[in-house]
C-alpha positions as CSV (number, residue, x, y, z in Angstrom):
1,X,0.0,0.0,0.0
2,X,1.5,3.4,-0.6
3,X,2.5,5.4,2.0
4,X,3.3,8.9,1.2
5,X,0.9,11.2,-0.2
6,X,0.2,12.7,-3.6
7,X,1.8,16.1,-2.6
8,X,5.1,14.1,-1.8
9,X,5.1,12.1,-4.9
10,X,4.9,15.7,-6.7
11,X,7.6,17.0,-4.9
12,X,10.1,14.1,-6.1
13,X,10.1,15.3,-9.4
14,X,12.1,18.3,-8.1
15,X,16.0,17.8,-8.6
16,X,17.4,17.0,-5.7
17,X,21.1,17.7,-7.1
18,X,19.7,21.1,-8.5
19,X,18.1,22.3,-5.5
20,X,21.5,21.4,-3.7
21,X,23.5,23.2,-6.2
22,X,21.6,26.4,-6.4
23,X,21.3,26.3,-1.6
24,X,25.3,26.5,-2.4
25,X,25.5,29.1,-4.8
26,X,23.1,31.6,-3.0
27,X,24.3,30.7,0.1
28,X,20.8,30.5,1.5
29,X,21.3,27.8,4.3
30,X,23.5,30.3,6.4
31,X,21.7,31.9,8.8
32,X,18.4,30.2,8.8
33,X,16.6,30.6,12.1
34,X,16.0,27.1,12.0
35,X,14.3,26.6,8.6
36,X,16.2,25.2,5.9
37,X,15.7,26.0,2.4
38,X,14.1,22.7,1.5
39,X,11.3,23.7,4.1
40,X,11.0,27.1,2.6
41,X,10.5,26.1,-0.4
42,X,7.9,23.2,0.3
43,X,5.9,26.0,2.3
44,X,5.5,28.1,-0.3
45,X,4.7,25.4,-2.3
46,X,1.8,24.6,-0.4
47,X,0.8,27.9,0.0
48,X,0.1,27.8,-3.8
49,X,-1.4,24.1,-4.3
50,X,-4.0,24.7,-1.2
51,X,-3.8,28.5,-2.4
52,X,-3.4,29.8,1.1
53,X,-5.1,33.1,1.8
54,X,-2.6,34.3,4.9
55,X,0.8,33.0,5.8
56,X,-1.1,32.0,9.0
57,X,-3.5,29.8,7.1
58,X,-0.5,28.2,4.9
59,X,1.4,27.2,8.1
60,X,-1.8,26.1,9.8
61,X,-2.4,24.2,7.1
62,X,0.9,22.4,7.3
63,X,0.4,21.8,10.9
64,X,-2.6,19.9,10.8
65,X,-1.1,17.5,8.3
66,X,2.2,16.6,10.9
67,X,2.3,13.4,10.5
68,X,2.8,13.6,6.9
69,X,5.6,15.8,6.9
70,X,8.4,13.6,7.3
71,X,7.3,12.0,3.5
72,X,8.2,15.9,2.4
73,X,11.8,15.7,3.7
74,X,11.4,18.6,5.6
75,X,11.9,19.7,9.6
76,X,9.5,17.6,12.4
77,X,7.5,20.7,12.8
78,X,6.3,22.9,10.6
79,X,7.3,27.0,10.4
80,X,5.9,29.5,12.5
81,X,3.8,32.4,11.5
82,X,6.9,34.4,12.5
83,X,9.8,32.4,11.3
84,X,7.9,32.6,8.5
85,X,7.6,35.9,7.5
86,X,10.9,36.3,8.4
87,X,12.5,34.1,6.0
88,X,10.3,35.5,3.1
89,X,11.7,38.5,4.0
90,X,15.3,37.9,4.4
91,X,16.3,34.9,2.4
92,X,17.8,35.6,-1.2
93,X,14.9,35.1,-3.8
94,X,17.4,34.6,-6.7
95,X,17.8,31.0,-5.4
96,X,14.0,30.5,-6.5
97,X,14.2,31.9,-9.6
98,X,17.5,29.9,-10.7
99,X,15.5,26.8,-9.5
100,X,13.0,27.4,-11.8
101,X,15.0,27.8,-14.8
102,X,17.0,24.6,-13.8
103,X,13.9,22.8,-13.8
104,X,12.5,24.1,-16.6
105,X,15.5,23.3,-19.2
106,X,15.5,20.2,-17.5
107,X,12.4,19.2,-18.4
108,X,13.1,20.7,-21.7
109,X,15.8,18.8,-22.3
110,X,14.2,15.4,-21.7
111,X,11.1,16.2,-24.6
112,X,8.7,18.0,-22.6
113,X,7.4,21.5,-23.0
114,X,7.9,21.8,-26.7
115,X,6.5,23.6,-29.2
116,X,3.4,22.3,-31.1
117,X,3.8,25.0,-34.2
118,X,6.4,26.5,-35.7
119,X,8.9,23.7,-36.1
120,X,9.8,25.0,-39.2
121,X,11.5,27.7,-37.9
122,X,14.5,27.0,-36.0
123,X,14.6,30.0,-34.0
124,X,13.7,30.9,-30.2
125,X,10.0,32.4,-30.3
126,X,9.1,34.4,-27.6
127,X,5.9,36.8,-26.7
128,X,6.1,40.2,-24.6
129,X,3.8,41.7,-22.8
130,X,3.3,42.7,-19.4
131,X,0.3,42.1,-16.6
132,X,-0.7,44.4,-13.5
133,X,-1.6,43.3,-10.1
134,X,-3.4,45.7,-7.6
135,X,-2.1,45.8,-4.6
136,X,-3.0,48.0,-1.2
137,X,-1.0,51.3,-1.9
138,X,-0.8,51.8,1.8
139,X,1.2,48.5,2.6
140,X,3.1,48.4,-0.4
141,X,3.9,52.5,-0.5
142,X,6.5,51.7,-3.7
143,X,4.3,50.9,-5.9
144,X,2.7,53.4,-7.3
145,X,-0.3,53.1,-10.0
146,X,-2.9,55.6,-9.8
147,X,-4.0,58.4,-7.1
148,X,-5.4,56.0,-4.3
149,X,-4.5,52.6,-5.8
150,X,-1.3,50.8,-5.7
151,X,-0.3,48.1,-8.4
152,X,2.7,46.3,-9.7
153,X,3.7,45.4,-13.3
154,X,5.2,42.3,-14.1
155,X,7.0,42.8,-17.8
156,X,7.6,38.9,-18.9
157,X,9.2,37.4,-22.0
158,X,7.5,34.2,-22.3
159,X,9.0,31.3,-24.6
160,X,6.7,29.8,-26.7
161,X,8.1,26.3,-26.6
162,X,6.9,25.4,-23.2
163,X,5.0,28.7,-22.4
164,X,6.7,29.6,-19.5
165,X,8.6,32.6,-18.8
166,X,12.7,33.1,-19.9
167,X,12.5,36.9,-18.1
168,X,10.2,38.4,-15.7
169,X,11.0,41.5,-13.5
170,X,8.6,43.4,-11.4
171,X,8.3,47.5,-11.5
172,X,5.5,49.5,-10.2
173,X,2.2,49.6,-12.3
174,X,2.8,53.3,-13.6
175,X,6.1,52.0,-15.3
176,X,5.4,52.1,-19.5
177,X,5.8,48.5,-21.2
178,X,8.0,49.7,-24.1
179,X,10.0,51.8,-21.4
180,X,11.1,48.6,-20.2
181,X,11.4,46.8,-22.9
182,X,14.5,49.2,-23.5
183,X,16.2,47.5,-21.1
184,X,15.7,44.3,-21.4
185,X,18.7,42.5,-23.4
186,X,16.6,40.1,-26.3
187,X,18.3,36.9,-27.2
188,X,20.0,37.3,-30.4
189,X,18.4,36.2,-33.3
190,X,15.2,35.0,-31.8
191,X,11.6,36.4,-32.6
192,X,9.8,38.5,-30.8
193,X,6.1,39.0,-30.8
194,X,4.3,42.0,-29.2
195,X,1.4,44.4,-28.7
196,X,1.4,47.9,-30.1
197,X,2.2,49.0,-27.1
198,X,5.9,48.0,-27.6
199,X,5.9,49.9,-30.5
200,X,9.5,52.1,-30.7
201,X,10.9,51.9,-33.2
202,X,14.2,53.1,-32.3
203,X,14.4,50.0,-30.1
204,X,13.0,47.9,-32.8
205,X,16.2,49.4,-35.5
206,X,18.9,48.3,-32.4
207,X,16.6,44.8,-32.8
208,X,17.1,44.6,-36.1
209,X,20.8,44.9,-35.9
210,X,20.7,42.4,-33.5
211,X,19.1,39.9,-36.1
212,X,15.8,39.8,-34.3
213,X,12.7,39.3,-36.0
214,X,10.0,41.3,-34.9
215,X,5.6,40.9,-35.3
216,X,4.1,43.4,-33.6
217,X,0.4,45.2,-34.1
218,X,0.8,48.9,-35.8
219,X,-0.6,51.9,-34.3
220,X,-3.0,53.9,-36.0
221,X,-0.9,57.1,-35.5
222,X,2.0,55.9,-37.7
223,X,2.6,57.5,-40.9
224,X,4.2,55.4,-43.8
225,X,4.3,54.9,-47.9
226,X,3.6,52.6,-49.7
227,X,6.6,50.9,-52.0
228,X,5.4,48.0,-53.5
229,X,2.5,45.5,-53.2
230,X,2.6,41.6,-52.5
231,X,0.4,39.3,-54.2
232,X,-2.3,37.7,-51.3
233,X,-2.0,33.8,-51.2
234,X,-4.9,32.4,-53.2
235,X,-8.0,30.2,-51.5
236,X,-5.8,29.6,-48.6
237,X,-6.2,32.3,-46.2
238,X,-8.9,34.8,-46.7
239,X,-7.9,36.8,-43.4
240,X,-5.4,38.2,-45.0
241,X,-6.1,41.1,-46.6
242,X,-3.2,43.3,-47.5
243,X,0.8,42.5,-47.8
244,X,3.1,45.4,-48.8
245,X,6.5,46.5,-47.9
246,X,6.6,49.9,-46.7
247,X,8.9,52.8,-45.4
248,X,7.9,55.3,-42.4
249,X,7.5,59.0,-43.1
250,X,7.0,60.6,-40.0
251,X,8.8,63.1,-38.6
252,X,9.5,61.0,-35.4
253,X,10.0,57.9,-37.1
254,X,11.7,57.9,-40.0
255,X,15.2,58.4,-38.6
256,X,15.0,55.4,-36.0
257,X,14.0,53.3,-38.7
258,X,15.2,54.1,-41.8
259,X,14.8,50.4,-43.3
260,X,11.7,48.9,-45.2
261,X,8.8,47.1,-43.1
262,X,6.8,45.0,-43.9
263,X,2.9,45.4,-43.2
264,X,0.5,42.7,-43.3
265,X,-3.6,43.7,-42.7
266,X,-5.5,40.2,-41.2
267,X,-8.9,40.0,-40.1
268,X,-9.2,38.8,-36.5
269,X,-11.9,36.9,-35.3
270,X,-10.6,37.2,-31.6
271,X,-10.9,40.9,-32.1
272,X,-13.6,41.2,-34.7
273,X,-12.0,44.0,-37.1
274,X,-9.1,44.1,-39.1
275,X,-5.7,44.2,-37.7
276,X,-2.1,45.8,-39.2
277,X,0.9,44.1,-38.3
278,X,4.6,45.2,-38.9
279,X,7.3,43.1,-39.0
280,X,11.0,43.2,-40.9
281,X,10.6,39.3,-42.2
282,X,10.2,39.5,-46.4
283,X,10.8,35.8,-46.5
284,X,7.9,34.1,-44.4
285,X,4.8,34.0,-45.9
286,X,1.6,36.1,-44.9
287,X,-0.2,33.5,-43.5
288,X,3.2,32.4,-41.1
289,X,3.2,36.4,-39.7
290,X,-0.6,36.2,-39.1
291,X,-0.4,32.7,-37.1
292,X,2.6,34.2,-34.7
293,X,0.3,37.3,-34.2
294,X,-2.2,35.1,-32.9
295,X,-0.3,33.4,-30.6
296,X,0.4,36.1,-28.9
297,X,-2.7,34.8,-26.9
298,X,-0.6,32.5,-25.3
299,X,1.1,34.7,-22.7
300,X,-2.4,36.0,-22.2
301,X,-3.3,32.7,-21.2
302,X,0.0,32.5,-19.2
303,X,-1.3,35.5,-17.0
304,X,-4.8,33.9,-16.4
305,X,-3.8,30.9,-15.8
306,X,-1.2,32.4,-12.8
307,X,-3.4,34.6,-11.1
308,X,-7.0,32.6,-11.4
309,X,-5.0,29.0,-10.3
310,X,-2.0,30.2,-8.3
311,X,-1.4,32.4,-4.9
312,X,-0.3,35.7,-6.9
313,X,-3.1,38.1,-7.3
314,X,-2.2,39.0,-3.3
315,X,0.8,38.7,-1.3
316,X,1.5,37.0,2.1
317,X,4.5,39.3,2.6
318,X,5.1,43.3,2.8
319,X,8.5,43.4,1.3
320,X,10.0,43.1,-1.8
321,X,12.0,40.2,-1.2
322,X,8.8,38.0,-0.1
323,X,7.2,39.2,-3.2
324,X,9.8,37.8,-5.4
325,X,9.8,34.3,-3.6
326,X,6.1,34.0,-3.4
327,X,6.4,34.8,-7.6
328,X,9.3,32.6,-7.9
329,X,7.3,30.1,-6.1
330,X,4.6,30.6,-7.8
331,X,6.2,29.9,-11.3
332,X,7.6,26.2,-10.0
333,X,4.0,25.4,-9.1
334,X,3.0,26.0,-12.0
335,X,5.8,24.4,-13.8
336,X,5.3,21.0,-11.8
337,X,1.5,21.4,-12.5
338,X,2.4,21.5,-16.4
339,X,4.8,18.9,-16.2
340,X,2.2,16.8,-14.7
341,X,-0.4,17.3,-17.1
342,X,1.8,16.3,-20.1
343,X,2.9,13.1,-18.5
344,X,-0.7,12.3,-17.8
345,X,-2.4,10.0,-20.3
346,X,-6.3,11.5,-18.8
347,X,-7.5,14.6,-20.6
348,X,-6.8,17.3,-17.8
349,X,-7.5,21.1,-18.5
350,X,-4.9,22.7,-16.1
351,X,-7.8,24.4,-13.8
352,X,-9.4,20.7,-13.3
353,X,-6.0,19.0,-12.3
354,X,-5.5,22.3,-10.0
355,X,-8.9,21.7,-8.8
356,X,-8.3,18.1,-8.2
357,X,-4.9,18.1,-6.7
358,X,-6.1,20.8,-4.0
359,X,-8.6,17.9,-2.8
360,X,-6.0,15.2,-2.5
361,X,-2.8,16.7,-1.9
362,X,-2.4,14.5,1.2
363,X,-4.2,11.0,0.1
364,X,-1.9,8.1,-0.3
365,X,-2.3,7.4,-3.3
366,X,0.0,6.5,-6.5
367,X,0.1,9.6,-8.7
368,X,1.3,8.3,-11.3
369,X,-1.9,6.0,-11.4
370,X,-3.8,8.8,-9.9
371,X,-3.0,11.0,-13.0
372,X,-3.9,8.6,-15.5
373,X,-7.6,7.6,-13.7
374,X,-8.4,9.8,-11.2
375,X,-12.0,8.8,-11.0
376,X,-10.9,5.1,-9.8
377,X,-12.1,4.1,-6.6
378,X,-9.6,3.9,-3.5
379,X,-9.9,0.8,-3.1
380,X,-9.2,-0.3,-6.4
381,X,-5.5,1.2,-5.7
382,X,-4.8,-0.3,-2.8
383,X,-6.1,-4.1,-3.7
384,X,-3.4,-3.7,-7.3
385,X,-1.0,-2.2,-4.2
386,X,-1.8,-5.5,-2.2
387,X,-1.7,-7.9,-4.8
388,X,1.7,-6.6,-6.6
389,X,3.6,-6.9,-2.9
390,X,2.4,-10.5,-2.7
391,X,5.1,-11.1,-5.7
């Protein structure tokens, strides 16, 4: 019969040897008022799985599971509502957020999280946009949004291949996207998809150097000419409704961007009216810039899926620090939730395994098996657990 619970069996698919590696490099263990790193980190990972309202409900929480916490490799007792805070506060977050990108190639590098278009094109694909969370101006006095509201911004570039993030950073919600943008270094050679509201187009001429391929929508406000005209693909794609290659003319544009554009006009069903596009590829066709435009709903559906499954749309600690570990966190949740649902042979939408995890975190049951038929009867686990010891 198994013996450790679901929420255990999740955990183990956590590199050990990573986890040890990045402790060393930040130094995180020294200092530790008792709680190790491990524990930290499989707090706040509870505090997302249950999605824990309070620090005082997530350690609670842990608490009234104690006999279970010696499967999670962690301390006899559970952390304080004190020690707690206190760790969120002070311990470095940049050993969360190397985690995470350990994990994540990791997983990558063993055939998960890969792209299901696109294979054609042998470049890095990434989307760039930006979310705001509210928060309550008078705790969080930084972050500044509007006269009696406080908010922060996160600015992400999110890689298309496993839609998860490559670069995240955190400013307060008055802080413009394309501002940003300016200083954030782009992979070279990769392509970058965007709203119009990353539109510069003195950043997108230092891009171009850079080999970068750009699809972003046009503003209306942009003034250009017309050069010459491309022939629409026949039968094939009737959204598209206009292909030319074009050259700015505005008095504010013209001498960031000297070079030709290219503009493509699609219809969008998403957005019911037509849509202009800009991008400085001549050699893909219409129909290839329309389809990465599109997908640009995928980091849309990056930001819903955080804040509507995950504990991120409020924070459990004042500082910034704690706010970087509980996003940090946050992001390796939902990584492990991702990586469960492709290994899965059942049909899970993300929100029903959240759903379903968050009942049995701390059943004994196989979750391997668990995965695959969740709607199998306990019983029927534990007499296959019975009968295979009996061999």
């Amino acid at each position: 019969m198994i013996n450790v619970t679901l929420f255990s069996q999740i955990l183990q698919h956590i590199n050990r040897n990573f986890f040890i590696k990045v402790v060393e490099e930040y130094s995180t263990d020294k200092h530790n008022k008792g709680i190790n790193s491990w524990t930290h980190l499989v707090t706040m990972l509870f505090c997302h799985f249950a999605k824990c309202q309070s620090i005082r409900e997530t350690t609670n929480g842990l608490l009234s599971v104690l006999g279970n916490l010696n499967h999670l490799g962690i301390q006899r007792k559970s952390p304080s509502k004190s020690s707690l805070s206190y760790i969120n506060s002070t311990r470095d977050w940049q050993m969360f957020r190397e985690l995470f990108y350990k994990l994540y190639g990791d997983f990558q590098s063993r055939g998960y999280f890969q792209r299901k278009k696109f294979k054609r094109i042998k470049r890095k694909i990434f989307m760039l946009d930006s979310t705001v969370i509210s928060v309550c101006i008078k705790v969080f006095d930084w972050a500044k949004y509007k006269k009696e509201k406080g908010a922060i911004k996160l600015h992400t570039l999110l890689d298309y291949d496993g839609c998860m993030p490559k670069y995240v950073y955190m400013t307060d919600g008055k802080t413009a996207d394309v501002k940003h943008a300016n200083y954030m270094l782009m992979p070279e050679g990769s392509v970058i998809v965007a709203d119009r509201g990353y539109i510069d187009f003195k950043m997108l001429n230092r891009w171009m150097k850079e080999k970068i391929t750009f699809v972003m929508k046009l503003k209306d406000s942009i003034k250009y000419e017309q050069r010459k005209e491309f022939p629409l693909p026949e039968g094939k794609d009737e959204h598209i409704l206009k292909d030319e290659k074009i050259r700015l003319t505005g008095i504010d544009t013209k001498d960031f961007y000297p070079e030709y554009l290219r503009r493509v006009v699609i219809y969008s069903e998403t957005e019911k009216s037509d849509v202009e596009l800009i991008t400085n590829n001549f050699s893909w066709t219409a129909s290839t810039i329309a389809e990465l435009y599109k997908q640009r709903w995928s980091i849309e559906i990056f930001f819903k899926e955080l804040k509507q499954h995950l504990k991120i749309k409020s924070f459990i600690g004042t500082n910034e620090n704690a706010m970087w570990i509980q996003i940090w966190t946050a992001l390796i949740t939902l990584l492990l939730l991702k990586y469960l649902k492709e290994i899965s042979k059942y049909g899970w939408s993300l929100s029903n395994l959240i759903a379903f995890l968050r009942m049995n975190l701390f059943v004994k049951i196989l979750l391997t098996e668990w995965l695959d038929n969740p709607f199998k009867p306990p019983e029927d686990y534990s007499m296959k657990n019975r009968q295979e010891s009996l061999f």
